[in-house]
C-alpha positions as CSV (number, residue, x, y, z in Angstrom):
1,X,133.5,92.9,97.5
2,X,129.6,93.6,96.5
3,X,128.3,96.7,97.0
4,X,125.2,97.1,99.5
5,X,122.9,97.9,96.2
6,X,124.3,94.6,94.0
7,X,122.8,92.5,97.1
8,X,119.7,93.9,97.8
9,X,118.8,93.5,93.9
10,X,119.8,90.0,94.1
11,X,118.4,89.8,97.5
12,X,115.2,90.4,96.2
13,X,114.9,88.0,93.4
14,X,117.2,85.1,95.3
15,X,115.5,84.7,98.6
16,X,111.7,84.7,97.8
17,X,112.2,81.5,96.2
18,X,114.8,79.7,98.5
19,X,111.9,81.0,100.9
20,X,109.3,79.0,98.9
21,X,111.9,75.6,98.6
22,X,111.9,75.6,102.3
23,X,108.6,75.7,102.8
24,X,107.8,73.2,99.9
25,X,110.5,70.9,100.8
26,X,109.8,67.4,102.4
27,X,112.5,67.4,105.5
28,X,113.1,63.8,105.0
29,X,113.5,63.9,101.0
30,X,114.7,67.3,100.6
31,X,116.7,68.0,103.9
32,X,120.0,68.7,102.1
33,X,118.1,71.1,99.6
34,X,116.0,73.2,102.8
35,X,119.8,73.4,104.5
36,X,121.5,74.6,101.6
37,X,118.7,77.3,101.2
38,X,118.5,77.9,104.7
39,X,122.3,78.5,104.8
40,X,122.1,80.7,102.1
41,X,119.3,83.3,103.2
42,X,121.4,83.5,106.6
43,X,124.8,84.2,104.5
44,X,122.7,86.7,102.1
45,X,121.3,88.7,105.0
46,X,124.5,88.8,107.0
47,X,126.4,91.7,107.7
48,X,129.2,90.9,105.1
49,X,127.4,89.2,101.9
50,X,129.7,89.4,100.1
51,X,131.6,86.7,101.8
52,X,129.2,83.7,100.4
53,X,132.1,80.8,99.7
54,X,133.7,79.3,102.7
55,X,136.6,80.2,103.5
56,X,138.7,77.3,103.7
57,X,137.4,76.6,99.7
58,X,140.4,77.8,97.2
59,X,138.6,79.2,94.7
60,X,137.0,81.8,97.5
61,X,140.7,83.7,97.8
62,X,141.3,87.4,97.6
63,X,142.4,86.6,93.6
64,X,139.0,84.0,92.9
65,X,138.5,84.9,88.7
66,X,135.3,86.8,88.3
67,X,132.2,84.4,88.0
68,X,128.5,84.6,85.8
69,X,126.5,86.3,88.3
70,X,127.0,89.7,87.5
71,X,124.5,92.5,89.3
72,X,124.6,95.8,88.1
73,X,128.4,97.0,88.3
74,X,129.6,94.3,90.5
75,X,130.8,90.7,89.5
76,X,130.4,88.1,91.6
77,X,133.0,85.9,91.5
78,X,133.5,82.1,90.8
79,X,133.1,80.8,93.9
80,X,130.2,82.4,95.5
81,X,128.3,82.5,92.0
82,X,128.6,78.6,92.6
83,X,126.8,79.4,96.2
84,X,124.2,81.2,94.7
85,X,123.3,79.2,91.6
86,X,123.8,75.7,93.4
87,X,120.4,75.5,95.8
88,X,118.5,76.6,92.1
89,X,120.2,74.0,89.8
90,X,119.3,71.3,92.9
91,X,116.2,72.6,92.6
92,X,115.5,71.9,89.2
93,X,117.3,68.6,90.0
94,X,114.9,67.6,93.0
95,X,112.2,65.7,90.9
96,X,109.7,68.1,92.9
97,X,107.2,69.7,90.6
98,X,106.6,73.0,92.7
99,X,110.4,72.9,94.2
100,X,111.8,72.8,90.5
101,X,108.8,75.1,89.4
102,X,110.6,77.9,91.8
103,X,114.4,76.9,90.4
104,X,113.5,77.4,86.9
105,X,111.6,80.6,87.6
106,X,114.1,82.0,89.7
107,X,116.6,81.1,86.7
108,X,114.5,83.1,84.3
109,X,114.1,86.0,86.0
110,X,118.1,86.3,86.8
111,X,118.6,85.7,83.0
112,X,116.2,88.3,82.3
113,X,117.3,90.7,84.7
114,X,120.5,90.1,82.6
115,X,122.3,89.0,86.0
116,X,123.9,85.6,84.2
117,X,126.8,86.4,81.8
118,X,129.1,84.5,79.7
119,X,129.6,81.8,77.8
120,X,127.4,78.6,78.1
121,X,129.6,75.9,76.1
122,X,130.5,72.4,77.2
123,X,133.6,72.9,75.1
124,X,135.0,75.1,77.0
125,X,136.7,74.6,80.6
126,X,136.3,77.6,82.2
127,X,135.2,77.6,85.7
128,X,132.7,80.4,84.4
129,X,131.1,78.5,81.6
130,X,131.0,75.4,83.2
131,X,128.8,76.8,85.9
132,X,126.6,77.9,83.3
133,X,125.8,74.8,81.7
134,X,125.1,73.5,84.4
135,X,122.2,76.0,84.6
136,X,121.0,75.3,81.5
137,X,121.4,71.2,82.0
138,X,119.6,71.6,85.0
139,X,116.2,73.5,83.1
140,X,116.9,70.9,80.5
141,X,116.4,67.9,82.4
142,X,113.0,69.4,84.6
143,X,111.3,68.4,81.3
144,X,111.7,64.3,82.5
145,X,109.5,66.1,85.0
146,X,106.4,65.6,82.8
147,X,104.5,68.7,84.2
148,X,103.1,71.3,81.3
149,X,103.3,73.9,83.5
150,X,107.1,73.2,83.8
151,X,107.0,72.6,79.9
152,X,105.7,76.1,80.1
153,X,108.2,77.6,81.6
154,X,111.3,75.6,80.7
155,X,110.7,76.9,77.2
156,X,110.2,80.3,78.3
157,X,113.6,80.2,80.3
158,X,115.3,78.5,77.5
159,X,114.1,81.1,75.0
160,X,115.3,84.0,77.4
161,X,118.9,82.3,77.4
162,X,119.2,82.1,73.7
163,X,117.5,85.7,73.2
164,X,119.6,87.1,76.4
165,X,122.5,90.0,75.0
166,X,124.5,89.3,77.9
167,X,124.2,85.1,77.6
168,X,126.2,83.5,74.9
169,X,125.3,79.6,73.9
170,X,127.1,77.9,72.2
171,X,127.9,74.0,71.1
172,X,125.9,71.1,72.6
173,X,124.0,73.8,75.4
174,X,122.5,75.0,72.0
175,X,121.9,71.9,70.7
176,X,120.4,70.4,74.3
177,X,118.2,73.6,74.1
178,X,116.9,73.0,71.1
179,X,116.0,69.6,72.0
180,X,114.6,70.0,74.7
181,X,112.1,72.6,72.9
182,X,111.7,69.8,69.9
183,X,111.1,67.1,73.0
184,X,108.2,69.5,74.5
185,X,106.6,69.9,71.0
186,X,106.5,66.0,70.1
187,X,106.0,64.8,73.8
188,X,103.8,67.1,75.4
189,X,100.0,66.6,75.8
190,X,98.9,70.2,75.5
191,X,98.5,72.1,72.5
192,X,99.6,75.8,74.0
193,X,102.9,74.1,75.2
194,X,103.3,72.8,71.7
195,X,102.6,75.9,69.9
196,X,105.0,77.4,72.2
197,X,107.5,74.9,71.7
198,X,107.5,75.3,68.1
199,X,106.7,79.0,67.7
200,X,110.2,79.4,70.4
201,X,112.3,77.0,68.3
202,X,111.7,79.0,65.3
203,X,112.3,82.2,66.8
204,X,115.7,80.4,68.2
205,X,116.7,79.1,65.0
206,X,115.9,83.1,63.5
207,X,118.6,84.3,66.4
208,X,121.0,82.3,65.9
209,X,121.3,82.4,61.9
210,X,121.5,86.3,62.3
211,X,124.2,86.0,64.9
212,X,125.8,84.4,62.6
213,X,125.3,86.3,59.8
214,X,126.5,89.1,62.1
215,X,129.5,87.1,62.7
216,X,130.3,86.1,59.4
217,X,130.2,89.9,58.3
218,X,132.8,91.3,61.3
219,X,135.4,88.6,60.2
């Protein structure tokens, strides 16, 4: 069950921007996306939060595994992680510039808050890791977009994923994040985004060598 204080804190980085989808959204184009929002505030600000997966899904039983959102003490599990993290990875998915502006942001800040935990590896089939690539497939791809101030700030929340303590990537995420960042510094049409896209890929090459050196040294 989530405590009162885990859902206010998520509360208040969640809803401003499922608040700022809906009001961006095109009804005709986006009217799945404004309804899954929508449907989220209303379950968010109920009187039980905690109950966020519907109840006729499996995964949302009394014994659901423990998911990647992760506020404060409290672990959200599996299934309502998925119904918090879905309308954000649509988002990033819409094609929109200023919808998936607001998904990726949102993204960032939760990684930064250090609310997304876990391993991010393809290899792996946990229902937990999968989710997260997802998340980081979905900031990925908002670089077809073509928009430098989504170039901007895909490599900002790619950088805090592969800086993040509590974030783990590993496998092809890593190497999809690191080509994304090499895509942004050949493709992109502004010099700040390049610099940024090379001055992150070497700082993301730097973390990973020492975690491995780290590594390395505890076996």
């Amino acid at each position: 069950m989530a405590s009162s204080e885990a859902d206010s804190r998520l509360k208040q980085v969640v809803i401003p921007t499922l608040e700022k989808i809906i009001k961006t959204g095109s009804w005709r184009k986006h009217s799945k996306l404004v309804h899954e929002c929508k449907s989220l505030i209303s379950k968010l600000n109920s009187v039980t939060p905690h109950s966020l997966s519907s109840p006729e899904s499996p995964t949302s039983a009394g014994g659901s595994p423990a998911g990647p959102l992760v506020v404060g003490a409290h672990e959200y599990s599996v299934a309502d992680s998925d119904v918090i993290l879905s309308p954000l990875i649509n988002a990033c998915s819409s094609g929109n510039p200023k919808i998936a502006d607001a998904g990726v942001d949102c993204i960032q800040r939760l990684i930064a808050h250090g609310y997304l935990r876990g391993e991010a590896d393809s290899s792996v089939s946990t229902p937990e890791s999968k989710l997260l690539v997802r998340v980081i497939d979905s900031v990925c791809k908002c670089n077809e977009i073509s928009d430098e101030g989504i170039e901007l700030l895909v490599l900002k929340t790619l950088l805090s994923a592969v800086m993040s303590t509590s974030l783990r990537i590993h496998g092809d995420c890593l190497l999809q994040i690191v080509r994304t960042c090499y895509d942004i510094y050949l493709g992109s049409k502004n010099v700040v985004n390049q610099t940024t896209a090379k001055a992150s890929l070497i700082q993301m090459l730097v973390i990973v060598f020492r975690r491995m050196e780290a590594d390395s040294s505890t076996v």
